[in-house]
N, C-alpha and C positions, 0 to 999 in steps of 0.2 A: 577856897572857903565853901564853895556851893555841895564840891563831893564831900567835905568834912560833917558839913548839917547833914546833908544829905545819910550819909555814913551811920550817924550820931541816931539819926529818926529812923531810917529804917533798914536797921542791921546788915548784917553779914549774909552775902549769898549760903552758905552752910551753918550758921546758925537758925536753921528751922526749927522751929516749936510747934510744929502741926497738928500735934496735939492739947493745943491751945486755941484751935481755929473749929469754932463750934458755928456752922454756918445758921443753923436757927436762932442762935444768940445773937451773932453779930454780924445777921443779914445784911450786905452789900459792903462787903470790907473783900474784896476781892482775894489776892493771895493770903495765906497763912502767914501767922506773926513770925519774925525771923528777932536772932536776938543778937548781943553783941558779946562775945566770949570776954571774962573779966580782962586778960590782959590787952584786951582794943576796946575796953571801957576806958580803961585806964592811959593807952595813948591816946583817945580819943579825946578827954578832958584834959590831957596836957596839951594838946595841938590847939584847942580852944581856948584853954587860958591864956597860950602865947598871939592868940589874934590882937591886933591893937584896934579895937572898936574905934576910936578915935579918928585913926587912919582913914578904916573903912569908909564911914560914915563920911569923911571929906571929901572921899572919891566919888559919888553920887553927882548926878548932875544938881545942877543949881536950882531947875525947877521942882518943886514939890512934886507935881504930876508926873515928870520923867522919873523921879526920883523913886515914888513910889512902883511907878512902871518897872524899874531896872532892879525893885526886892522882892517881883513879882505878882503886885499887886496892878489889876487891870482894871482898873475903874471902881474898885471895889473897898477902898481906903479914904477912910476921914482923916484930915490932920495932915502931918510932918512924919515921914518915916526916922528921920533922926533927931527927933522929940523922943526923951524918956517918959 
């Protein structure tokens, strides 16, 4: 799931769009935007629709604070992670 989002946010090693990376514009964005060629758009939104959020969300520890700990969130989340 983590390399999917992952995948999903910040493309393909060889989908560079460098010429999209205007560093006076978008001072402190480190590397160049990379993008996702449409047919791994396209697996990419079927492998997602087949996640069972459901599932996911059960697997979580029990504590809110682990919980939020374990979606990446370090101290830095109000609430329930698996609150809509």
């Amino acid at each position: 799931m983590i390399a999917l989002l992952d995948r999903a946010v910040s493309g393909d090693p060889d989908g560079n769009v460098g010429f999209l990376d205007h560093d006076e514009v978008y001072d402190g964005f480190g590397d160049p935007p990379r993008l996702l060629d449409p047919g791994a758009v396209a697996d990419t939104a079927a492998a997602l629709g087949r996640v069972q959020l459901d599932d996911l969300l059960s697997s979580l520890p029990a504590s809110t604070a682990d919980a939020a700990i374990s979606c990446g969130f370090r101290g830095g989340f109000d609430g329930d992670v698996r609150v809509d």
